[in-house]
mmCIF file of the C-alpha atoms, coordinates in Angstrom:
data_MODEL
# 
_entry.id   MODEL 
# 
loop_
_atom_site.group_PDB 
_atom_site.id 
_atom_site.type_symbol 
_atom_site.label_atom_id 
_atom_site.label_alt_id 
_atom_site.label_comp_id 
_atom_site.label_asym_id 
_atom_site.label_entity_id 
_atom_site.label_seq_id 
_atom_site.pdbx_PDB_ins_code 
_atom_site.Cartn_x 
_atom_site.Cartn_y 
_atom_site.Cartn_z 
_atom_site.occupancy 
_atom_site.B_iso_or_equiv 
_atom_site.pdbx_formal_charge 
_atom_site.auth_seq_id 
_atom_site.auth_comp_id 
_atom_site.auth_asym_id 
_atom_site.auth_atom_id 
_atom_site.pdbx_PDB_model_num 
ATOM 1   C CA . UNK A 1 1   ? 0.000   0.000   0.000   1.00 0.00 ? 1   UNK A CA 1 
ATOM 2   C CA . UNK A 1 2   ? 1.632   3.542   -1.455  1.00 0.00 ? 2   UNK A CA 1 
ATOM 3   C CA . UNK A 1 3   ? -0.446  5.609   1.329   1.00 0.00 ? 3   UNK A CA 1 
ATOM 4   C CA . UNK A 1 4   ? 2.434   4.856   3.924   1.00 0.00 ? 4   UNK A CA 1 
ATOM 5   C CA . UNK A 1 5   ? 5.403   5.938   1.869   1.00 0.00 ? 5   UNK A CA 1 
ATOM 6   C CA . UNK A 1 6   ? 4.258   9.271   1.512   1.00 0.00 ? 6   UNK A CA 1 
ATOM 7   C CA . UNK A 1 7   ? 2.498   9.984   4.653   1.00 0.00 ? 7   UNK A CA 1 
ATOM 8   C CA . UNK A 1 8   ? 5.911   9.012   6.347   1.00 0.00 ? 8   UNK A CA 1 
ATOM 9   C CA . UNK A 1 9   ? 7.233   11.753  3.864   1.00 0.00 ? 9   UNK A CA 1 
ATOM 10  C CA . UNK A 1 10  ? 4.507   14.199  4.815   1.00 0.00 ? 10  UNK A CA 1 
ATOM 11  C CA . UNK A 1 11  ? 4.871   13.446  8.543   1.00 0.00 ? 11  UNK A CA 1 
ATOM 12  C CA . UNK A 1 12  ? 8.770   14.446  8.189   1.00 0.00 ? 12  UNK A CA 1 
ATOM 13  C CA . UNK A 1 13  ? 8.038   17.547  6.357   1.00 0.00 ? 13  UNK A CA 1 
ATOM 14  C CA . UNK A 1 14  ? 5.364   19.362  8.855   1.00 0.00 ? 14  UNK A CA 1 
ATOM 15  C CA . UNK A 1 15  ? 7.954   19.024  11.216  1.00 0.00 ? 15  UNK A CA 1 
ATOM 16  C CA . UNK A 1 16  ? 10.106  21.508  9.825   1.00 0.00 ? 16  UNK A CA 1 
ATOM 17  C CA . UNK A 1 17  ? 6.782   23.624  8.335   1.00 0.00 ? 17  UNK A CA 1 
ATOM 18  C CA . UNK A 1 18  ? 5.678   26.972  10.397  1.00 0.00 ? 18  UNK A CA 1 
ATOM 19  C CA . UNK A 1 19  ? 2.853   25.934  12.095  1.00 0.00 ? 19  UNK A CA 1 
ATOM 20  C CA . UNK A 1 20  ? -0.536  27.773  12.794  1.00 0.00 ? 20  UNK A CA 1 
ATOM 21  C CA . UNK A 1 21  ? -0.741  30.669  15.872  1.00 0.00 ? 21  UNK A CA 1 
ATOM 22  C CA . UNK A 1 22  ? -3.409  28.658  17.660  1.00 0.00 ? 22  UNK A CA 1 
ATOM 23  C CA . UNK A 1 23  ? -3.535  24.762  17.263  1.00 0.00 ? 23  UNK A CA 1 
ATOM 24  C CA . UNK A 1 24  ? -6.635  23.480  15.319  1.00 0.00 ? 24  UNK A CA 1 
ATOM 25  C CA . UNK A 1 25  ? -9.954  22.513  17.099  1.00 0.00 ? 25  UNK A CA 1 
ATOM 26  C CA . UNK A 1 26  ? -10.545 18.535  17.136  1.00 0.00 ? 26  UNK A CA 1 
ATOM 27  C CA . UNK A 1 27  ? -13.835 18.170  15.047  1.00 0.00 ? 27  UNK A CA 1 
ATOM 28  C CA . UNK A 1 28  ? -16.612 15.838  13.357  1.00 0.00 ? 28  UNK A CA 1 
ATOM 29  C CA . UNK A 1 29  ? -15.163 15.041  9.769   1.00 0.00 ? 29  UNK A CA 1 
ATOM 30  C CA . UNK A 1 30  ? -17.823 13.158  7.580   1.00 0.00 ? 30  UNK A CA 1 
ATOM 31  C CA . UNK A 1 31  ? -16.682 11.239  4.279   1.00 0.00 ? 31  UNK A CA 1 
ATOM 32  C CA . UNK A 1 32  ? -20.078 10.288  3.209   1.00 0.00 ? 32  UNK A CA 1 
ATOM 33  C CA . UNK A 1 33  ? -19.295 8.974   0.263   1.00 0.00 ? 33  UNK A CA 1 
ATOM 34  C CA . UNK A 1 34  ? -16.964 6.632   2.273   1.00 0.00 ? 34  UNK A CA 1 
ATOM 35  C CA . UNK A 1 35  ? -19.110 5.724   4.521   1.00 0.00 ? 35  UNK A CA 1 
ATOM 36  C CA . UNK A 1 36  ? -17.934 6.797   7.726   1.00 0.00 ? 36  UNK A CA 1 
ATOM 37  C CA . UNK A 1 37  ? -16.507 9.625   10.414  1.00 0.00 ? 37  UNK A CA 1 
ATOM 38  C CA . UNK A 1 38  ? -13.728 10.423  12.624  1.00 0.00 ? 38  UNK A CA 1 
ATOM 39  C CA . UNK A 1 39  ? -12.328 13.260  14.700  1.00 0.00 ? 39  UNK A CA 1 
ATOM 40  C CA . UNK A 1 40  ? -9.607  15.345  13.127  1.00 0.00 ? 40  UNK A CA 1 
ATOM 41  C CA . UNK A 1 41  ? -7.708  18.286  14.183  1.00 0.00 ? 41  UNK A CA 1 
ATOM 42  C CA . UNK A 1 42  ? -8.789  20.267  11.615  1.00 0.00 ? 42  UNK A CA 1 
ATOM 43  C CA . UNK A 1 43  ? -9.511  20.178  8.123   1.00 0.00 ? 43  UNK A CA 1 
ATOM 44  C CA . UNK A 1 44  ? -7.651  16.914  5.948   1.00 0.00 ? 44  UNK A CA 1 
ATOM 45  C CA . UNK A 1 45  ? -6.173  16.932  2.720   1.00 0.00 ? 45  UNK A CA 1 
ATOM 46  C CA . UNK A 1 46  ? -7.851  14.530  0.557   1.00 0.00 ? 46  UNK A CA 1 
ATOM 47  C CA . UNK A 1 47  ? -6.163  12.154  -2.200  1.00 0.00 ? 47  UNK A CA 1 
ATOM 48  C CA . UNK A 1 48  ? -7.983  9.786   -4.696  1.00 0.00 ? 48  UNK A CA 1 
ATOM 49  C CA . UNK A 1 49  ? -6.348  6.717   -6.600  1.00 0.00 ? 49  UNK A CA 1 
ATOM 50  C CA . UNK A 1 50  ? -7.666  4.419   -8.628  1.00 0.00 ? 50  UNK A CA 1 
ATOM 51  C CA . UNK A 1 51  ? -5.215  1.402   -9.374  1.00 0.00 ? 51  UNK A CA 1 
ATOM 52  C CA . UNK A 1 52  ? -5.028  -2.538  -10.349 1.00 0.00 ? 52  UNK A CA 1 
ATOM 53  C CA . UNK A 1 53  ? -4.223  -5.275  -7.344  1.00 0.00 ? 53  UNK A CA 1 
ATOM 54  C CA . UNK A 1 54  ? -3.962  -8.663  -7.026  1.00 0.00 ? 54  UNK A CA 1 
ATOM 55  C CA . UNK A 1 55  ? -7.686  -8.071  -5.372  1.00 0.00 ? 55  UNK A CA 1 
ATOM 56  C CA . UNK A 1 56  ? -8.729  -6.521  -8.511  1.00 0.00 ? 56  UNK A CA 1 
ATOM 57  C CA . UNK A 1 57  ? -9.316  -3.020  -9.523  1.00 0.00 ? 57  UNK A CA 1 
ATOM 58  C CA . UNK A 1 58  ? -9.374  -0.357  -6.489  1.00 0.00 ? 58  UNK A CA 1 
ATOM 59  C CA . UNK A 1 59  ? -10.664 2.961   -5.554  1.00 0.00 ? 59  UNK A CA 1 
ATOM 60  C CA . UNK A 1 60  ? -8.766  4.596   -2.715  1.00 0.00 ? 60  UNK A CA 1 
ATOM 61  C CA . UNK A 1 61  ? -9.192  7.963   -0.648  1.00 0.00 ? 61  UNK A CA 1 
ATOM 62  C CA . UNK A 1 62  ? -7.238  9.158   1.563   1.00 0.00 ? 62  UNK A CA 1 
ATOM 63  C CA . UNK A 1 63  ? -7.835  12.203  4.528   1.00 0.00 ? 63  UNK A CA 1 
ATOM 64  C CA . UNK A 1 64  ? -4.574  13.056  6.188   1.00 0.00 ? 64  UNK A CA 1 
ATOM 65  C CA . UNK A 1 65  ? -3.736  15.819  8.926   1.00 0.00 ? 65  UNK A CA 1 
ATOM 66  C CA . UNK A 1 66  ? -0.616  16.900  9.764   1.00 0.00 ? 66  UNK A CA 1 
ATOM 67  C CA . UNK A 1 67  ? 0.502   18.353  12.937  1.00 0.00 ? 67  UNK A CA 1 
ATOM 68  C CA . UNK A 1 68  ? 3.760   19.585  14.360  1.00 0.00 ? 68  UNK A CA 1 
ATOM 69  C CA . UNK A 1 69  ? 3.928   16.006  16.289  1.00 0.00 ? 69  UNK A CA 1 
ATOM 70  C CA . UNK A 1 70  ? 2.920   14.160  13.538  1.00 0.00 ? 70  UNK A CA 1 
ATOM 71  C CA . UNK A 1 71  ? 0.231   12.770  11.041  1.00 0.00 ? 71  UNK A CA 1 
ATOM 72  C CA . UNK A 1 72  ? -3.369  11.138  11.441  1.00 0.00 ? 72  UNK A CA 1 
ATOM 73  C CA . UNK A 1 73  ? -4.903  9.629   8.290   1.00 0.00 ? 73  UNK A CA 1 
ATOM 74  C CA . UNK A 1 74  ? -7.546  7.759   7.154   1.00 0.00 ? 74  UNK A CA 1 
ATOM 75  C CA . UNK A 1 75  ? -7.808  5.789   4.255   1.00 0.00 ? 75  UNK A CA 1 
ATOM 76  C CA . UNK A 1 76  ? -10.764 3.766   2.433   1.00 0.00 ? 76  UNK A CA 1 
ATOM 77  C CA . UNK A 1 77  ? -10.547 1.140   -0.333  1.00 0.00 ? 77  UNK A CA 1 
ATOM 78  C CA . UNK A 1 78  ? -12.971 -0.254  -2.401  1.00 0.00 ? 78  UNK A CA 1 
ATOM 79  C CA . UNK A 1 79  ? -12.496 -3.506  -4.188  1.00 0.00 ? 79  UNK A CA 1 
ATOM 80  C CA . UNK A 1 80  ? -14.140 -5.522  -6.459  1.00 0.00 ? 80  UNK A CA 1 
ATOM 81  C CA . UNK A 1 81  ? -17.310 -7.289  -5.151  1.00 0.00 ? 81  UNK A CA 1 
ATOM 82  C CA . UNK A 1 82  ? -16.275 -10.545 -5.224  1.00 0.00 ? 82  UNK A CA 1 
ATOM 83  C CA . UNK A 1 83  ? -13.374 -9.818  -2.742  1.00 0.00 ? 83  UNK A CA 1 
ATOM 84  C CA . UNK A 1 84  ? -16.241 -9.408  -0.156  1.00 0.00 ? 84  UNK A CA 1 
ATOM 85  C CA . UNK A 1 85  ? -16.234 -13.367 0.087   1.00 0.00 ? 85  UNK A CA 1 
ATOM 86  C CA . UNK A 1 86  ? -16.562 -15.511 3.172   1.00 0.00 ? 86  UNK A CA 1 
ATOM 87  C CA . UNK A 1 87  ? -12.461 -16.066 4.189   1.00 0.00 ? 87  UNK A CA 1 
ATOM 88  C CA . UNK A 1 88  ? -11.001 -13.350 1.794   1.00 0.00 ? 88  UNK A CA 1 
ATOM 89  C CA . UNK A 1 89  ? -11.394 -10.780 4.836   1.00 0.00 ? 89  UNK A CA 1 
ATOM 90  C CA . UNK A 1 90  ? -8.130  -11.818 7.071   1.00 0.00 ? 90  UNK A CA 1 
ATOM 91  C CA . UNK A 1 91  ? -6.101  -12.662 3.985   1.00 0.00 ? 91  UNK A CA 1 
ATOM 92  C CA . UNK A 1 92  ? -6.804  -8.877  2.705   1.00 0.00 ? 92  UNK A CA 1 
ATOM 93  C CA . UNK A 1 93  ? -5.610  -7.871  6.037   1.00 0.00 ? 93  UNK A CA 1 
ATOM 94  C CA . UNK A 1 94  ? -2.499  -9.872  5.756   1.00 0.00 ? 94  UNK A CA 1 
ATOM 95  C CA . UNK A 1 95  ? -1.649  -8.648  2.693   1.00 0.00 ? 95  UNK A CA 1 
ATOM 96  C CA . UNK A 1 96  ? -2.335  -4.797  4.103   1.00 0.00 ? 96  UNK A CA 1 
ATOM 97  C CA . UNK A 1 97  ? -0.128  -5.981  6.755   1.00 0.00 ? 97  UNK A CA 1 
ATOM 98  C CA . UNK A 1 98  ? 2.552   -6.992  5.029   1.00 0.00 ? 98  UNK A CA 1 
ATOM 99  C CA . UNK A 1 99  ? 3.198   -3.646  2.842   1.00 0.00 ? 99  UNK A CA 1 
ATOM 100 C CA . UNK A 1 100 ? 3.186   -1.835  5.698   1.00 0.00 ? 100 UNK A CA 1 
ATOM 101 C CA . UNK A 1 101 ? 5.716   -3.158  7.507   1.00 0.00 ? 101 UNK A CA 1 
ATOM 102 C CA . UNK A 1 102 ? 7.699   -3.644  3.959   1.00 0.00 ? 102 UNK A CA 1 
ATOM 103 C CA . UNK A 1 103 ? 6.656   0.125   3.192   1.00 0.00 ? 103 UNK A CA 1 
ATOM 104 C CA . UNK A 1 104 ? 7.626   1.379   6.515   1.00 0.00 ? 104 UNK A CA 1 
ATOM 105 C CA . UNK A 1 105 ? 11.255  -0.501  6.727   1.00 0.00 ? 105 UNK A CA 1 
ATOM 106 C CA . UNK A 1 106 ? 11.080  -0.950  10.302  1.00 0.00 ? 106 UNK A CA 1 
ATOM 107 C CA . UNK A 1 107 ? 9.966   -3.516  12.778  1.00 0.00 ? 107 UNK A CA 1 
ATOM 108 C CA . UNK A 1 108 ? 6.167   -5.065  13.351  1.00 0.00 ? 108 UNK A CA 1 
ATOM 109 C CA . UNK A 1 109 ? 6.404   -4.204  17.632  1.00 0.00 ? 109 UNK A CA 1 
ATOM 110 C CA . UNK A 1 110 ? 3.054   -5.603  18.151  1.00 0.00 ? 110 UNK A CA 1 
ATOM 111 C CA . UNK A 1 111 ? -0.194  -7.424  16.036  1.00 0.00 ? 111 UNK A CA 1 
ATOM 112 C CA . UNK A 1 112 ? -3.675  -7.490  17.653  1.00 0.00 ? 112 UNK A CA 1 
ATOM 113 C CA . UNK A 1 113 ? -6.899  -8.565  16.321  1.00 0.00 ? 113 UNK A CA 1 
ATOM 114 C CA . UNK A 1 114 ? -9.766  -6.549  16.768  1.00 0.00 ? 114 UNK A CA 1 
ATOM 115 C CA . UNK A 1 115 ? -12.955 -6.087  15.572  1.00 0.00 ? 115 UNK A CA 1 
ATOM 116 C CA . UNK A 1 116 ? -15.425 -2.732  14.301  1.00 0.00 ? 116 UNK A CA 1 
ATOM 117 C CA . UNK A 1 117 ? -18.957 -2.750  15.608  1.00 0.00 ? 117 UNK A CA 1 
ATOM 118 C CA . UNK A 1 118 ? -18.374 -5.805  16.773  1.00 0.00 ? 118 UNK A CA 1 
ATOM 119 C CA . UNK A 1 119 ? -18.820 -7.491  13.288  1.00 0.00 ? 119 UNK A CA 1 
ATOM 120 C CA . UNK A 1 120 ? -15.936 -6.452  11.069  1.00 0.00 ? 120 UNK A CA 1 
ATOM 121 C CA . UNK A 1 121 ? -12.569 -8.249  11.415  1.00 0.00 ? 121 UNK A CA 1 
ATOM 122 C CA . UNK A 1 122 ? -9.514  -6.067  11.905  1.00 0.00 ? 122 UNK A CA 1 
ATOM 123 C CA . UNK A 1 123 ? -5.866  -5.630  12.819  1.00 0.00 ? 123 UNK A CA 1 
ATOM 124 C CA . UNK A 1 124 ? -3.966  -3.274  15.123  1.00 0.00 ? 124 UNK A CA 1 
ATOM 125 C CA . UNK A 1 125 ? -0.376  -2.833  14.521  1.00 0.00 ? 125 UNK A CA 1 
ATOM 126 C CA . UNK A 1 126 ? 2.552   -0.783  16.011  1.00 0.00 ? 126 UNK A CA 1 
ATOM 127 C CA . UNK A 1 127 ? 5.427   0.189   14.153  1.00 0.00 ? 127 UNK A CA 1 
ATOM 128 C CA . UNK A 1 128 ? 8.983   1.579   14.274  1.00 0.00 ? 128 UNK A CA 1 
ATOM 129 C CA . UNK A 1 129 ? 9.110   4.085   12.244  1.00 0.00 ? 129 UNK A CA 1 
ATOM 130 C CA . UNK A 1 130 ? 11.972  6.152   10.140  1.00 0.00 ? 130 UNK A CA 1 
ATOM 131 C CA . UNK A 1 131 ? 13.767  8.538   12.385  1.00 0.00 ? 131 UNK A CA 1 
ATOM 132 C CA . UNK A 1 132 ? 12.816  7.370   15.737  1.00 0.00 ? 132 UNK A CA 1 
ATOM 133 C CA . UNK A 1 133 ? 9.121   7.770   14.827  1.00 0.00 ? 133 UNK A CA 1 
ATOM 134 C CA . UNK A 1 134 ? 6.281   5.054   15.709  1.00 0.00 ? 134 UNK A CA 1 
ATOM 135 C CA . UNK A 1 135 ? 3.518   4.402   13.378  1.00 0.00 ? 135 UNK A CA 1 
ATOM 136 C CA . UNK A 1 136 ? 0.213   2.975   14.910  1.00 0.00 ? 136 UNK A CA 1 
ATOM 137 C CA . UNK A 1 137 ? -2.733  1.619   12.985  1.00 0.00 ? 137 UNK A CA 1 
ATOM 138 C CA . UNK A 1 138 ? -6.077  -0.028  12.659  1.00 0.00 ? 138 UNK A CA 1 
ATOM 139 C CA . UNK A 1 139 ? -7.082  -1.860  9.641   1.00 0.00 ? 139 UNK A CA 1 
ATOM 140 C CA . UNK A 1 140 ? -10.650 -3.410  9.104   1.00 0.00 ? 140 UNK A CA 1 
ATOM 141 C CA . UNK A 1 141 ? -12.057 -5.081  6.246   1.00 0.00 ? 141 UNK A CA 1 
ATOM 142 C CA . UNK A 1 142 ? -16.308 -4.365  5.643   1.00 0.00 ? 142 UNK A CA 1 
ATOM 143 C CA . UNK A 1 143 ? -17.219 -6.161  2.812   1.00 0.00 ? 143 UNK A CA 1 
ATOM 144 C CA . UNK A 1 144 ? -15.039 -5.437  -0.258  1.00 0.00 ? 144 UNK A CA 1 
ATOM 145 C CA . UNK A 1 145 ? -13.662 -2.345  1.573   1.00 0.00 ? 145 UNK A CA 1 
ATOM 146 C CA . UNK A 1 146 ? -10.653 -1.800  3.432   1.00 0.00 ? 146 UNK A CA 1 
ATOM 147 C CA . UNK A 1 147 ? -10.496 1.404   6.594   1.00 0.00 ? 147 UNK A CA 1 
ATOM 148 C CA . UNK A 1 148 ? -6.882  2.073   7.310   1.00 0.00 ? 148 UNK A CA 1 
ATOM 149 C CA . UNK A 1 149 ? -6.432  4.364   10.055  1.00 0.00 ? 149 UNK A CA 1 
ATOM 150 C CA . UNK A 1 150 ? -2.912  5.610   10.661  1.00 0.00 ? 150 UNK A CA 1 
ATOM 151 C CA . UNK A 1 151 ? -1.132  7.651   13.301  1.00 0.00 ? 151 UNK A CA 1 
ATOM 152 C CA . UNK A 1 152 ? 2.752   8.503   12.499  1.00 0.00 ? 152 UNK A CA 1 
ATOM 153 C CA . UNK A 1 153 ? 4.782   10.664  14.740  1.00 0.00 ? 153 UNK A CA 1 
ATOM 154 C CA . UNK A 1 154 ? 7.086   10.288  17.906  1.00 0.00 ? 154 UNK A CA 1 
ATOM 155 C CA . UNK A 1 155 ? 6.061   7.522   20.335  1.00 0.00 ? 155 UNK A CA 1 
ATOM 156 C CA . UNK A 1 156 ? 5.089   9.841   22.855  1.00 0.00 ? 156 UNK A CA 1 
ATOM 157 C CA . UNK A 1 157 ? 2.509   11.654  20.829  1.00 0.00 ? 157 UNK A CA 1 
ATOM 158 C CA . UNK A 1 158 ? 1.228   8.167   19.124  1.00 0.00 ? 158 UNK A CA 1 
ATOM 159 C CA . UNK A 1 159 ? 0.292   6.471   22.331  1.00 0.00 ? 159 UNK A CA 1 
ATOM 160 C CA . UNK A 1 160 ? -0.902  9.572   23.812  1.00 0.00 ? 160 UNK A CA 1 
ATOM 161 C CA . UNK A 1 161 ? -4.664  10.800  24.472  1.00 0.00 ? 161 UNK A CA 1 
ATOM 162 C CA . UNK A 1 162 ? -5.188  12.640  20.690  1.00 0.00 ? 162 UNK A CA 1 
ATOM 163 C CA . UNK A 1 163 ? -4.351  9.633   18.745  1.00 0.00 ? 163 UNK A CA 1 
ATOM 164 C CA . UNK A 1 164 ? -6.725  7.532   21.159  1.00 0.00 ? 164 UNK A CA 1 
ATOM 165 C CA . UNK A 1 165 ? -9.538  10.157  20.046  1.00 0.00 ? 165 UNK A CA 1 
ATOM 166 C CA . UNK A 1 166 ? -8.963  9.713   16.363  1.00 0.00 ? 166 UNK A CA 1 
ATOM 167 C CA . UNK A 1 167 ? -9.000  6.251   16.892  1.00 0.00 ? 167 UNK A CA 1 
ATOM 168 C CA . UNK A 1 168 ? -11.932 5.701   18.934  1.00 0.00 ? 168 UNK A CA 1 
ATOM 169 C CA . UNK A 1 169 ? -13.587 8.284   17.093  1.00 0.00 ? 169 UNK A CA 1 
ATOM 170 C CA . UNK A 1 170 ? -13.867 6.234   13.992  1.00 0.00 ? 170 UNK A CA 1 
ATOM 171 C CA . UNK A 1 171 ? -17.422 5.152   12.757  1.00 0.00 ? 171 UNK A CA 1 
ATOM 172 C CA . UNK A 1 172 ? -19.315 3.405   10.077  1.00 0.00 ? 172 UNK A CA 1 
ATOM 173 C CA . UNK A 1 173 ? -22.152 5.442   8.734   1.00 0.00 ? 173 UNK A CA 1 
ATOM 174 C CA . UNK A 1 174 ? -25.407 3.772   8.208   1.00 0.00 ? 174 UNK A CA 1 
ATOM 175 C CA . UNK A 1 175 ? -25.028 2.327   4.223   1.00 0.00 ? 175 UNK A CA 1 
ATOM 176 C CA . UNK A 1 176 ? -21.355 2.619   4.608   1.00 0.00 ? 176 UNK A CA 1 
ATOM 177 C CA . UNK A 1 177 ? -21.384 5.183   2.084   1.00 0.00 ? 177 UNK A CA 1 
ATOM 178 C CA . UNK A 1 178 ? -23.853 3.695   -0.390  1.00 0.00 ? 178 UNK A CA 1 
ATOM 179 C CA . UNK A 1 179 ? -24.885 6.546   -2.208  1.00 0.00 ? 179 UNK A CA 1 
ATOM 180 C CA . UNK A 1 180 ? -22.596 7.460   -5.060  1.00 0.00 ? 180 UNK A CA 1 
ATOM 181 C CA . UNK A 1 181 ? -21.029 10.926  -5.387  1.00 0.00 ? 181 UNK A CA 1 
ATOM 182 C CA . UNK A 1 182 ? -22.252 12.491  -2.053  1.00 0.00 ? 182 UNK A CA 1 
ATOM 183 C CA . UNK A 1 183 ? -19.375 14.416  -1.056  1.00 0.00 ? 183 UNK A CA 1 
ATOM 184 C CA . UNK A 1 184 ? -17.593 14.757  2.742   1.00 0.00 ? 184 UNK A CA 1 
ATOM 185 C CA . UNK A 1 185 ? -16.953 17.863  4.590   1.00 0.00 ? 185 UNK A CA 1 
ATOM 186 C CA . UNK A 1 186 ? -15.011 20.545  2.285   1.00 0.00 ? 186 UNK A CA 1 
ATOM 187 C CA . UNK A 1 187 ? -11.251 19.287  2.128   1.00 0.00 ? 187 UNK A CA 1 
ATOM 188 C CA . UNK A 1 188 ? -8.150  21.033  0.688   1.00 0.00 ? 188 UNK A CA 1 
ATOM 189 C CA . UNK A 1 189 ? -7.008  19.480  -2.821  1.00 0.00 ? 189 UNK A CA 1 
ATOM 190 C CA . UNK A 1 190 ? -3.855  17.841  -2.322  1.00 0.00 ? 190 UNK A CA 1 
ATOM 191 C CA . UNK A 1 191 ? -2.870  19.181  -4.997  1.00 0.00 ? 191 UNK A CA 1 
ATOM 192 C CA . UNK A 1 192 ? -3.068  22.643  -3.457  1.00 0.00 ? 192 UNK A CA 1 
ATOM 193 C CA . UNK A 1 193 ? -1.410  21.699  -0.480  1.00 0.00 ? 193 UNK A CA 1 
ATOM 194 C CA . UNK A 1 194 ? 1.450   20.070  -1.562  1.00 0.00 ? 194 UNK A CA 1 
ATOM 195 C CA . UNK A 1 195 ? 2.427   21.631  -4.973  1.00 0.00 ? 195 UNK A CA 1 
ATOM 196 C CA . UNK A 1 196 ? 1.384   19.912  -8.462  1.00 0.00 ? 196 UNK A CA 1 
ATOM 197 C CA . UNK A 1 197 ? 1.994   16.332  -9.045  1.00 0.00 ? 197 UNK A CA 1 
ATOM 198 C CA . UNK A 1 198 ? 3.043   15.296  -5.244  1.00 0.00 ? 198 UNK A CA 1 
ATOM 199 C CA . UNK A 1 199 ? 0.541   13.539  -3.626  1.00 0.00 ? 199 UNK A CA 1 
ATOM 200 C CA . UNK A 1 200 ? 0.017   10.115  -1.078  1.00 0.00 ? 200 UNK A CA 1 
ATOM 201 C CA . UNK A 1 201 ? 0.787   8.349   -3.327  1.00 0.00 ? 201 UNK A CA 1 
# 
């Protein structure tokens, strides 16, 4: 999975960026057309890719904040419908496993399985991450869609009381996003925010 590569690059950048006089208020961020919402710290900068995997075709977007400590993301991909098959659920989150911890270069600290509404399998990893950073995140699979929530930033702030909002923030919404083209809350064009042709991806 590409998202981690360059939200590790993102994370490393805001570091050294002038940050805002007052730090952003935690809010409600809808993705409707996703099917679900989270707290952020502000408003995210949204990325869409459409690409071929062993899976099938995809459709991912990503929502990504990034703070002086670090970055919170979420991501959301949609496979083909057939992937949504009894069994196929804990080998997708193998496989989403395995390019992170290939993506990230460090080492897989901890694995847990958990589960979404009580329903929906998932994974909860901890990281090392590129200069001592720590990258936390949840992965569940609903159906033919994968929810990748990330935090990336130094240990302190990714096992403090923020990330364990945006975390346990996260919800489905009722459809999980069923009706096509209804937009989220306005989001800055990645484009716009990080200069043409750099992206998540």
């Amino acid at each position: 999975m590409r998202t981690l590569s360059a939200l590790l690059l993102l994370t490393l950048a805001a570091a050294t960026l002038a940050q805002e006089p007052s730090r952003p208020a935690w809010k409600p961020f809808t993705a409707a057309a996703d099917g679900f919402s989270v707290l952020l710290p502000g408003t995210p900068i949204e990325q869409k890719q459409k690409a071929r995997t062993d899976a099938g075709a995809a459709a991912t977007t990503t929502f990504a904040v990034a703070l002086k400590e670090g970055t919170l993301a979420v991501s959301h991909t949609r496979f083909t419908d057939d992937t949504a098959q009894p069994g196929l659920q804990q080998r997708r989150l193998d496989n989403a496993r395995d390019g992170l911890v290939s993506r990230s270069g460090g080492k897989l600290r901890s694995e847990t399985r958990i589960e979404l509404e009580k329903q929906y399998p998932g994974r909860e990893l901890v990281l090392d991450g590129p200069k001592d950073s720590l990258i936390r995140t949840r992965l569940f699979a609903v159906g033919n869609r994968l929810y990748q929530l990330i935090a990336i930033g130094s240990p302190a702030w990714v096992n403090g009381k923020e990330t364990a909002c945006f975390f346990d923030s996260f919800k489905l919404l009722k459809g999980q996003g069923s009706v096509p083209g209804r937009p989220g809350r306005p989001a800055q064009s990645a484009a716009g925010a990080l200069g043409s042709g750099r992206g998540f991806w």
